[in-house]
Structures are given as C-alpha cells and as structure tokens.
ROKEVO-93452 format. One record per residue (C-alpha): residue in one letter; residue number from 1; x, y, z. Coordinates in nm, 4 decimals, always signed. Layout:
['A'; NUM; [X; Y; Z]]
...
% end
This chain:
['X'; 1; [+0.0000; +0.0000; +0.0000]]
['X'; 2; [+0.3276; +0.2248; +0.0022]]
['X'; 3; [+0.2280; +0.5558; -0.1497]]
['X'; 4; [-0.1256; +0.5063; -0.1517]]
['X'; 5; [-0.3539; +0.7897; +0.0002]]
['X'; 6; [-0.6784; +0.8308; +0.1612]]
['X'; 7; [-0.9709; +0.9699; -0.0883]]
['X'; 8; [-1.3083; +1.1262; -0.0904]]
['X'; 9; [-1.4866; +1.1175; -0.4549]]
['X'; 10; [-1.8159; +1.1881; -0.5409]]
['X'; 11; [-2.0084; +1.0060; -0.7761]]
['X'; 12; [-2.3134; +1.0015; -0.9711]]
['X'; 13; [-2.4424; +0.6770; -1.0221]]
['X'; 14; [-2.6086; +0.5987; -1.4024]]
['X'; 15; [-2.8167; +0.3150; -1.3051]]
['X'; 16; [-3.0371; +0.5508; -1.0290]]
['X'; 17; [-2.9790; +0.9034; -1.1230]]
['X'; 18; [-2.8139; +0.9353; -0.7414]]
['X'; 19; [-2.5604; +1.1245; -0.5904]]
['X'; 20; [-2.2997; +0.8857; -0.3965]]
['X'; 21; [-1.9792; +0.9407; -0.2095]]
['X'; 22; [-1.7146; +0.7047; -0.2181]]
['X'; 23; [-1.4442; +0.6872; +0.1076]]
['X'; 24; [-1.1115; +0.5123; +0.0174]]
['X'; 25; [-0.8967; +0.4702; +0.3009]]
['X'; 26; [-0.5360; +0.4270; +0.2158]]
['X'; 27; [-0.4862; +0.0979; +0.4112]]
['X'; 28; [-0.8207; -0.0640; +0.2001]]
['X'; 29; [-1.0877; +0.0194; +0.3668]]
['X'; 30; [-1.4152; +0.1941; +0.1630]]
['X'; 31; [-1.7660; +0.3216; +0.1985]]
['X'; 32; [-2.0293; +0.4244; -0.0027]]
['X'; 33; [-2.2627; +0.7019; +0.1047]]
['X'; 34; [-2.5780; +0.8174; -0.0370]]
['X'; 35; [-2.6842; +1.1997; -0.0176]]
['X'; 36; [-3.0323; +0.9928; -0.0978]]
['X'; 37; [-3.0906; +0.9378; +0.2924]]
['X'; 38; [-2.7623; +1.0497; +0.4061]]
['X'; 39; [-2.7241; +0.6577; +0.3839]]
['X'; 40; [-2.4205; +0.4328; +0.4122]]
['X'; 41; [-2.4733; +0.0921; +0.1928]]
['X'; 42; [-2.1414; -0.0219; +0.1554]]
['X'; 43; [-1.8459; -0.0583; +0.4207]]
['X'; 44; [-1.5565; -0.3093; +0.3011]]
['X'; 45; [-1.2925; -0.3864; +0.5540]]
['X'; 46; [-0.8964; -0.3280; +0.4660]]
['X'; 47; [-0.9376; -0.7129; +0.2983]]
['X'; 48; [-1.2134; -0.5717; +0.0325]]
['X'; 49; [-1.4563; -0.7725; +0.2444]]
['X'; 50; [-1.8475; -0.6466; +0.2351]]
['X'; 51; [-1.9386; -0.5892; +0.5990]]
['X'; 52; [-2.2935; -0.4316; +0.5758]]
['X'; 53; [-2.6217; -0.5780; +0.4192]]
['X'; 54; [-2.7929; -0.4048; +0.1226]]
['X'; 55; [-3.0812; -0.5985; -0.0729]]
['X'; 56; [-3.0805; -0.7080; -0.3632]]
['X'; 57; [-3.4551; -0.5838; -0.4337]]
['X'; 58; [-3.3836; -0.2553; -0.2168]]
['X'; 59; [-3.5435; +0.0121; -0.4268]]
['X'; 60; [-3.2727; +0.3457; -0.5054]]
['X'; 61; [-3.6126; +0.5474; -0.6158]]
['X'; 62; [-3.7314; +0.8392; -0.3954]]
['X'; 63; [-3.9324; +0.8487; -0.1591]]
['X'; 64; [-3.8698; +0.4686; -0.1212]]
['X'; 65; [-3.5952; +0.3789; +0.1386]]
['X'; 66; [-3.2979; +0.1975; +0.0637]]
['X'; 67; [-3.3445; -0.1156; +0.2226]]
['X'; 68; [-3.0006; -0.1627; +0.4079]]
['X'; 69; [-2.6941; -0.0901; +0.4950]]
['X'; 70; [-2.7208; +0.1865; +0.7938]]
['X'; 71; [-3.0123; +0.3644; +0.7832]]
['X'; 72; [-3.0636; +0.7549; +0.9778]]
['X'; 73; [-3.4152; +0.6766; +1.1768]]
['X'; 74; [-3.5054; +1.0459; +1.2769]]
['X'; 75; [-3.7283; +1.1844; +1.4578]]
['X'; 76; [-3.8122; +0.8858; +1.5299]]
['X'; 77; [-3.7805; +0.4649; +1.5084]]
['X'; 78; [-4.0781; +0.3222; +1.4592]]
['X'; 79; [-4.4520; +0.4124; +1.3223]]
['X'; 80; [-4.6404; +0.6975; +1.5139]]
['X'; 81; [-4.8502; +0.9540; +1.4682]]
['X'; 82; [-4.8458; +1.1458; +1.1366]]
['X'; 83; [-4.5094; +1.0680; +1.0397]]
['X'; 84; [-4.3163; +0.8499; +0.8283]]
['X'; 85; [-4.2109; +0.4898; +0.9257]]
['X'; 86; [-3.8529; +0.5368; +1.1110]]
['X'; 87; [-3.9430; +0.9517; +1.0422]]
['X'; 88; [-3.8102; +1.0925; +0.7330]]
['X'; 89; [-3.4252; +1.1363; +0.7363]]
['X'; 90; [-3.3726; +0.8183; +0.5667]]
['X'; 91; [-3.5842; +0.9301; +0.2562]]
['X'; 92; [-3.4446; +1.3169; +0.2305]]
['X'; 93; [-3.1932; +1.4669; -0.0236]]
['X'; 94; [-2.9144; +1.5627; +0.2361]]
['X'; 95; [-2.6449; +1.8250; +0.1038]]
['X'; 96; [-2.2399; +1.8203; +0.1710]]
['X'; 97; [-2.1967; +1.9960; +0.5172]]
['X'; 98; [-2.0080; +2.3132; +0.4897]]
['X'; 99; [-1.9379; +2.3545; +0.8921]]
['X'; 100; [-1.8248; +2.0243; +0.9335]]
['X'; 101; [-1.7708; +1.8522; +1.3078]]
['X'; 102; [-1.3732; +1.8847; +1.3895]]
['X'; 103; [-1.2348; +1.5511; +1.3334]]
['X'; 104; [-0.9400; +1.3880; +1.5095]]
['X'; 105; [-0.9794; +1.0988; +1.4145]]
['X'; 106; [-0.9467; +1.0873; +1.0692]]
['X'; 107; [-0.8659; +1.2117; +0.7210]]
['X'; 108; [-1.1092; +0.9698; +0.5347]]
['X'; 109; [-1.4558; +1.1311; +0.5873]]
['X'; 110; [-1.7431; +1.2729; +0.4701]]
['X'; 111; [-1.9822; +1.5567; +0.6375]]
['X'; 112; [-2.3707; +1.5809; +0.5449]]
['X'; 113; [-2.6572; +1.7928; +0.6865]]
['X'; 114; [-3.0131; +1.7788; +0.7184]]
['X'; 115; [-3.2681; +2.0596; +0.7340]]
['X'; 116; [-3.6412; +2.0892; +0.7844]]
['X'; 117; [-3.8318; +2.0739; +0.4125]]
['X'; 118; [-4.1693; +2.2530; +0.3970]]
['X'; 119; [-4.3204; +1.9330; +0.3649]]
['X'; 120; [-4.1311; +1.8273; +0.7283]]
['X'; 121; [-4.2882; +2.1151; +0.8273]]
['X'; 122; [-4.6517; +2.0049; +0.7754]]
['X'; 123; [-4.6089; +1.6768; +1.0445]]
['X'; 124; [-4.3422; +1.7396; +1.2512]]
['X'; 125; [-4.3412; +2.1759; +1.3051]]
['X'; 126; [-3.9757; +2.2341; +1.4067]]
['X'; 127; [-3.6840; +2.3653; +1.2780]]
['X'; 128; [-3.3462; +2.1544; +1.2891]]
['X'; 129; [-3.0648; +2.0616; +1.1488]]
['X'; 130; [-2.8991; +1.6936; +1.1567]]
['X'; 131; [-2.5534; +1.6906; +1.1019]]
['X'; 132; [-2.3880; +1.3683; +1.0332]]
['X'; 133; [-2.0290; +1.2882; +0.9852]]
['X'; 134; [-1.8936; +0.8959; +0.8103]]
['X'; 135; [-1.5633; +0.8566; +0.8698]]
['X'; 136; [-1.3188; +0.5546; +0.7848]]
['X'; 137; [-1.0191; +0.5126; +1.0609]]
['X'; 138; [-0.6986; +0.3493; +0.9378]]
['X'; 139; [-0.7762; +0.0608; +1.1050]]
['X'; 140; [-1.0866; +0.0375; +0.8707]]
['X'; 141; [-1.3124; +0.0875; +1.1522]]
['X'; 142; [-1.6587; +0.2705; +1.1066]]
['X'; 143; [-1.7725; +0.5763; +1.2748]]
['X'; 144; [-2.0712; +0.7438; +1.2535]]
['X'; 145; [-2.1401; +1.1131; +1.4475]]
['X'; 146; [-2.4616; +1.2858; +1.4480]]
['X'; 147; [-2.5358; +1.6004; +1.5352]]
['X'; 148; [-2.9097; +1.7447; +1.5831]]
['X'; 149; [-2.9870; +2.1354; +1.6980]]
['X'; 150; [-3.2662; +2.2738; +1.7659]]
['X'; 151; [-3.3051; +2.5933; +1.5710]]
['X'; 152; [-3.6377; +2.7242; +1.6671]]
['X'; 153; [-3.6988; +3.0731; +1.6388]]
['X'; 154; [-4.0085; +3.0526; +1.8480]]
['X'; 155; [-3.8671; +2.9648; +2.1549]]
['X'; 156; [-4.0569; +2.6002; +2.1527]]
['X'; 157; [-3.8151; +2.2703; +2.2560]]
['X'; 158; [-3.8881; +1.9510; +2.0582]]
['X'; 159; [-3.8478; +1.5982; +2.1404]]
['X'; 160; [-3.6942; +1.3104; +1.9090]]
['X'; 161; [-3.5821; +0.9391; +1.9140]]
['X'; 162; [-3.3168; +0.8439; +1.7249]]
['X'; 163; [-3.1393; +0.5500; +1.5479]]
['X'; 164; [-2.8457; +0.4221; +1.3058]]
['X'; 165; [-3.0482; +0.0913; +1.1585]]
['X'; 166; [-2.7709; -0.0858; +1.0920]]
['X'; 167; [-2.7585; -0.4068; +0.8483]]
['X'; 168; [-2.4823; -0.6508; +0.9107]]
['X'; 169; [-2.3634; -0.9081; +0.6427]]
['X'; 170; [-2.3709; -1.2081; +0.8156]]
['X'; 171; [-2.3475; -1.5937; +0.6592]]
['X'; 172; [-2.6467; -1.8088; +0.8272]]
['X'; 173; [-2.8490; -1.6005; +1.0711]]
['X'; 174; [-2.8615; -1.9506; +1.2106]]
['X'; 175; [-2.4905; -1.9009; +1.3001]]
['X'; 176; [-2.4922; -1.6085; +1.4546]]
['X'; 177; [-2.5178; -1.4704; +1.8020]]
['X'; 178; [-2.5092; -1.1250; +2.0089]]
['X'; 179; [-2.3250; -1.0550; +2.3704]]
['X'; 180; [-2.3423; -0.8643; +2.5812]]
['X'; 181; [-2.7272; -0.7826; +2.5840]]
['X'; 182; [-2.7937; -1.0603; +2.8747]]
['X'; 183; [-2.9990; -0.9993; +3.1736]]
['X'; 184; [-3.1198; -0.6708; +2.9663]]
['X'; 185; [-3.4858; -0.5364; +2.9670]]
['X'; 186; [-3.6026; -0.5218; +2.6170]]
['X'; 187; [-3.9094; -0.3966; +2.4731]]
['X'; 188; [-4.0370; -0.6871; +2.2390]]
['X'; 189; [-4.2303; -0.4914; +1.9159]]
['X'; 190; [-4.3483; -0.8733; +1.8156]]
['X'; 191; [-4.5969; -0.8804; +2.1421]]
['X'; 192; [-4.7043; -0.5236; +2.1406]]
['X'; 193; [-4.4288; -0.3632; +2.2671]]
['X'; 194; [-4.4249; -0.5649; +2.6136]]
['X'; 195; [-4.1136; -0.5369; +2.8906]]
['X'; 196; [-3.9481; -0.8430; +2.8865]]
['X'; 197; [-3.5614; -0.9819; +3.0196]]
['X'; 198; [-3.3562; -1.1409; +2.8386]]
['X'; 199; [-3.2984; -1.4793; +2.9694]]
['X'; 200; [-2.9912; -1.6020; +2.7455]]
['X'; 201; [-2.6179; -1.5338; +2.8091]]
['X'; 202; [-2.6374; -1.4403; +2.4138]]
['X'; 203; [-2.9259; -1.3747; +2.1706]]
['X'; 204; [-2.9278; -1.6476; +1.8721]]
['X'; 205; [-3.2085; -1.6434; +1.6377]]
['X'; 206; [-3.4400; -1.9141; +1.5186]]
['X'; 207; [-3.7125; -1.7072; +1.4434]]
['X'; 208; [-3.8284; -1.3422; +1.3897]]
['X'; 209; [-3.6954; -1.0984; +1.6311]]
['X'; 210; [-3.7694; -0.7178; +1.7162]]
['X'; 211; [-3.6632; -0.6091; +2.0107]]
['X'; 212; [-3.5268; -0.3204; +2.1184]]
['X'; 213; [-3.2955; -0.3802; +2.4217]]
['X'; 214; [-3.2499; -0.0842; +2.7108]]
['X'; 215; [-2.9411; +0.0714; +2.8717]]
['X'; 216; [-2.7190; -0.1563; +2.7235]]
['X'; 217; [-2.3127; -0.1548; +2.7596]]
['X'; 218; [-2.1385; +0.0523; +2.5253]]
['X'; 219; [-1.9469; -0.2233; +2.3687]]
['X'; 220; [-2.1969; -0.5065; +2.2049]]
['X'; 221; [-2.0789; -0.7749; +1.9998]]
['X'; 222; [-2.1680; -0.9775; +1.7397]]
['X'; 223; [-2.0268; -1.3270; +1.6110]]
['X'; 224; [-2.0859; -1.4696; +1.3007]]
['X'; 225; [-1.9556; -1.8321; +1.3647]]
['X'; 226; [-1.9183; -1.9814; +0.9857]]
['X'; 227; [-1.7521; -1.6558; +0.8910]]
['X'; 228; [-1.5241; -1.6637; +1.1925]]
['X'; 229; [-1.6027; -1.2764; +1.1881]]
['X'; 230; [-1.6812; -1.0542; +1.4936]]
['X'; 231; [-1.8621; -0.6978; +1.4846]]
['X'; 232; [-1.7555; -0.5069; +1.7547]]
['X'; 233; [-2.0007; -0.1833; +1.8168]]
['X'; 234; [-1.9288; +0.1072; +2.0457]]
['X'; 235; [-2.1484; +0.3397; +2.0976]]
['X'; 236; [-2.2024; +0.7098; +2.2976]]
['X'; 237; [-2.5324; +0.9173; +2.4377]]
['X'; 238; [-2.7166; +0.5870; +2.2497]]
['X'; 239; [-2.7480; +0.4102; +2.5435]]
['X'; 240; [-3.0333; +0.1219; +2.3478]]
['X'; 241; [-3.0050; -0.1563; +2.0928]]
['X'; 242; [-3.2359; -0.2506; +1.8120]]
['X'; 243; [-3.1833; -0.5844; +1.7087]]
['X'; 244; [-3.3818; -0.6888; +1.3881]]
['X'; 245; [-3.4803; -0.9816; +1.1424]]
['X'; 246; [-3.7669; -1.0544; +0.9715]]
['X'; 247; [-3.7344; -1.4252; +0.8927]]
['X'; 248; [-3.8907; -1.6294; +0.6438]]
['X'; 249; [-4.2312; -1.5270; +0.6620]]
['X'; 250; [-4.1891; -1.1443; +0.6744]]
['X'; 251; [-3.9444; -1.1576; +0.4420]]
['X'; 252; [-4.1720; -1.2980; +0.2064]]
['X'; 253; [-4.4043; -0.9999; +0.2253]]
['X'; 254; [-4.1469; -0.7247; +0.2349]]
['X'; 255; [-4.1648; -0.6221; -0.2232]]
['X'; 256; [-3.7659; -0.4359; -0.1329]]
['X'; 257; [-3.6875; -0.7844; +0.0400]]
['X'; 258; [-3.5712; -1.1162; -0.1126]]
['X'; 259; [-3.7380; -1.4432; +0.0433]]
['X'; 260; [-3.4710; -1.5699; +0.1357]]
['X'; 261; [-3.2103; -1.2882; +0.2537]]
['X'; 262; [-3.2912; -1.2910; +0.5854]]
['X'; 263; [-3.0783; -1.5744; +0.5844]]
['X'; 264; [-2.7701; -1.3342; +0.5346]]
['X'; 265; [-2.8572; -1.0441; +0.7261]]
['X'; 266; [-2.8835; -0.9540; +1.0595]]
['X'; 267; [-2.9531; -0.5291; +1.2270]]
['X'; 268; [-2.7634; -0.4446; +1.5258]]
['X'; 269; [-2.7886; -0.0798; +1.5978]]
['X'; 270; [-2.7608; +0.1909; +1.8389]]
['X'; 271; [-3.0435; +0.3735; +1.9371]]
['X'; 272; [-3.1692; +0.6334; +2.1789]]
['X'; 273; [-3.5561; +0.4914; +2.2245]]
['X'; 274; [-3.7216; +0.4523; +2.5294]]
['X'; 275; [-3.5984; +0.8142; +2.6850]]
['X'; 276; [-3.6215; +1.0602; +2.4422]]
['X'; 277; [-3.4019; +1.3740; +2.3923]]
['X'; 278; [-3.5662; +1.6824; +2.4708]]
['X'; 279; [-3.4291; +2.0235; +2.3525]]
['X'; 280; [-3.4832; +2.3454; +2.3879]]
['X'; 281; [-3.3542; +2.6204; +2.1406]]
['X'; 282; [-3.0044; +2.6618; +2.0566]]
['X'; 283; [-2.9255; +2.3397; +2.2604]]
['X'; 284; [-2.7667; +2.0407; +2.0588]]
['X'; 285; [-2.7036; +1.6791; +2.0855]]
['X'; 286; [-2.4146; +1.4748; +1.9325]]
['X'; 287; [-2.4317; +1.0703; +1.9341]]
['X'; 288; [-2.1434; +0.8324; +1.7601]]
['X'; 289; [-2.1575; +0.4736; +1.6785]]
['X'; 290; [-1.8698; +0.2896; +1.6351]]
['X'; 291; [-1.8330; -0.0418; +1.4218]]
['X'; 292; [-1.5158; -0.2657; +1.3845]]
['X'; 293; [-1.4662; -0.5639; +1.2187]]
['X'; 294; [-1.2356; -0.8243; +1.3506]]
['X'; 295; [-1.1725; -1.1768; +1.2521]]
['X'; 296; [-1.2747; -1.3985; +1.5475]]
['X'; 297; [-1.3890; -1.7807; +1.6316]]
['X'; 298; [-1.6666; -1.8712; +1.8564]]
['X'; 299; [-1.6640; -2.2228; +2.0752]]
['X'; 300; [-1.8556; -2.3453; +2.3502]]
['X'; 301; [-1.9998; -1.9371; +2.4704]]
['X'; 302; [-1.6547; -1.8276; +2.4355]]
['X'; 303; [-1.4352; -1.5576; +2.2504]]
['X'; 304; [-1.0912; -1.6569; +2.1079]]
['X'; 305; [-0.8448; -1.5099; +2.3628]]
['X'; 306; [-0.6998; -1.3742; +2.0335]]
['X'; 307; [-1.0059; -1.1667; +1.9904]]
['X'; 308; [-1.0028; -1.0518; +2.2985]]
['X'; 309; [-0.7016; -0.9213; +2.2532]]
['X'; 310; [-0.7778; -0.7011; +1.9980]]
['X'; 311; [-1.0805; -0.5877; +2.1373]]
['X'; 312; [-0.9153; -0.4957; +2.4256]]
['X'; 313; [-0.6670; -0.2970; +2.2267]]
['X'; 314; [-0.9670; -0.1194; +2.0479]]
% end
C-alpha cells in the first residue's frame, strides 16, 4: 500500500440518477454514502470484504428507502402519529456539510446535513438541522457522528428518538449470536411492545426478532460463527439496541426484500428509544456509533483469547 492515500470522490451513479460518495482509506478500507438518505450501503474492511447488508430488491427510487446498509431513523424509530415509518431522514436529499464537526480521528470522511423541508414542516413543526459525519479510521473501523440542533426561532423545545439501523452481512443467521445484551430489559415490538428480560447469556435467532434492548453496555458484539467474523459496536449518548430480522415469513411480504435474505442479514444498531431527547432552542445533541470488524472464532460461549485481545486494544 506504500504511497497510496486516503480519498473522498463523489459520484453520480447511471443506473439511479443518485448522488454517492465514495471513502477510500489508504490501508483498504471503503464506503459508499448516499446523499439519498444520508445513507451508508457499503463498508468493506482493509481485505475488500463487504461488511454491511444491502438488498438485492432494495429500491434506489425516492421516496422509497434503501433497504439496508445503515439507515438515519429520525425523529423517530418506529410508526407513530403522522409521520413516516422510522421519520423521514432516511428518505431526504441531504447536502455536503459546509461547517463540518472537527475531526481527530481521521482524514477519510465525509460531512452531510439535514434541514427541515416545507413538507417536514406540515407533520413534525420544528426547525433543525442533523448533522452527520462517516468517517473511515486506518484501522478500517466505522464511525458514525450525528449532530441534531434545535433551531427554533419561536422559543418552543422539541423531542426526538433516534437511530443508526444498521444491516450486518452475516453468513447463516442460524450461526450467529449477540453478547453482551444478557440480563437486559427489552421492549419486544413482536408482542405489542411488552417489557421483557432477556434470559440467554447471548441472543441467537431461530425465528423473527424485534426487540429493542435498554441501557445496554457501550461495547456489544456480534459473532458470526461460519464466517469466523466478529462486529464489535461502540457506541455514545445511544445508550439502546435494536436488534432486527424478519425471517422467512416477513421476508416474504417485504416487495424491497428477497425471500430468502434474511438468511444473510442480521440489524444491530444503536439507538436512543425509550428516553427521548428533549431540547430546547439553541441546545444540541451529538451521538457516535462505532463499528469494527475483527476476525474472530466462537466455541462453547466463548471468545478466542486472540479476539479478545484485539478488542481490548480497540
């Protein structure tokens, strides 16, 4: 990689008409990011190795979502009220941010904003903006910042719920499980949004889940056995977890889903649900999610001490 450098190009894809960015990281890592959503739907590791889930059906046609990779769920996850499913970041033309969040971290990124349309206006009365910044580290790690400000001239707060819906590339859902979500409270969307705990020392999945799991640790994890792959999120001020998949018979009825892919997919996401942020004019909030993706092997409940290692290092 000797004399290779990091680059930001944009691109306008021929196939959808859409405005794309594309992040290459001088040690191999890349992204793809949509101004169509402000939406990531492609993060390949310093190996060229696909990390996130995008469909094969997903539809790239406003005002449709793109069905995965990591979707911006603002103002709020979920169906309620007069607005949008997951509220309507996800399915807005975002613009290049030209006061950018200071970064530290990184000389591989992108900055986008987000500001109240007239036709936001109509459901959800408020003026904002939603800054978000994607930025590749040279470890090929993937890190996500938002920030949202309230820029009411009237004086009023608002009130929001937030989420990065994040789809995971994964082998055989069947393979798969998530630590570090045991003994947790989740809210389970399947039986009307009852409390329940979770009973397992790891969530595995044999059927449709939707849960969305409360105060959890900043670090959660999530091994994909057959791939002998491990996605390490971090997250801060997002203090739940969404974990998502439709199985077979959801799947089925989804028209921007294949029958079969939730075989291969799995979303793990932080989330800021069951308290949400109140604020008042001028005031601002800033949340990050963190993903890495580090080659791992899972046997009898147990990380590789090698993994460890590196997670530790992290």
């Amino acid at each position: 990689m000797a004399g290779r450098a990091s680059s930001v190009e944009r691109v306008k894809e021929r196939a959808t008409g859409l405005d794309k960015f594309v992040l290459s990281e001088a040690h191999g890592s890349s992204v793809e990011v949509y101004l169509y959503g402000g939406q990531v739907t492609s993060w390949k590791n310093n190996s060229g190795e696909q990390q996130l889930f995008v469909s094969r059906k997903a539809s790239f046609k406003p005002p449709k979502a793109i069905r995965g990779g990591i979707q911006i769920c603002f103002p709020q996850l979920g169906n309620h009220g007069f607005l949008e499913q997951h509220g309507f970041a996800r399915n807005r033309l975002w613009s290049v941010d030209e006061s950018p969040l200071p970064d530290t971290t990184s000389d591989c990124h992108i900055d986008l904003i987000l500001k109240q349309s007239e036709e936001d206006l109509k459901t959800w009365p408020h003026s904002y903006e939603l800054r978000l910044q994607v930025a590749l580290s040279p470890r090929g790690d993937l890190i996500l910042t938002s920030r949202i400000k309230n820029k009411n001239a009237d004086g009023k707060p608002f009130q929001f719920t937030f989420a990065y819906h994040t789809y995971f590339s994964v082998s055989d859902i069947s393979e798969v499980r998530v630590e570090g979500l045991d003994t947790l409270d989740y809210h389970d969307n399947l039986q009307s949004k009852i409390r329940c705990t979770e009973q397992g020392d790891a969530v595995v999945f044999e059927s449709e889940v939707d849960r969305i799991y409360l105060s959890a640790p900043s670090k959660i994890v999530t091994i994909d056995h057959e791939k002998k792959r491990t996605f390490v999120l971090r997250k801060r001020e997002l203090p739940d977890v969404v974990v998502w998949n439709p199985w077979d018979r959801k799947a089925k009825a989804m028209p921007d889903f294949g029958a079969e892919e939730y075989k291969c997919m799995l979303c793990v996401g932080a989330a800021r649900i069951e308290k949400p942020i109140t604020l008042r004019p001028g005031e601002e909030w800033q949340g990050r999610q963190e993903i890495s993706s580090v080659p791992s092997s899972y046997s009898s409940g147990l990380l590789d001490p090698e993994m460890i290692k590196q997670m530790q290092r992290m």
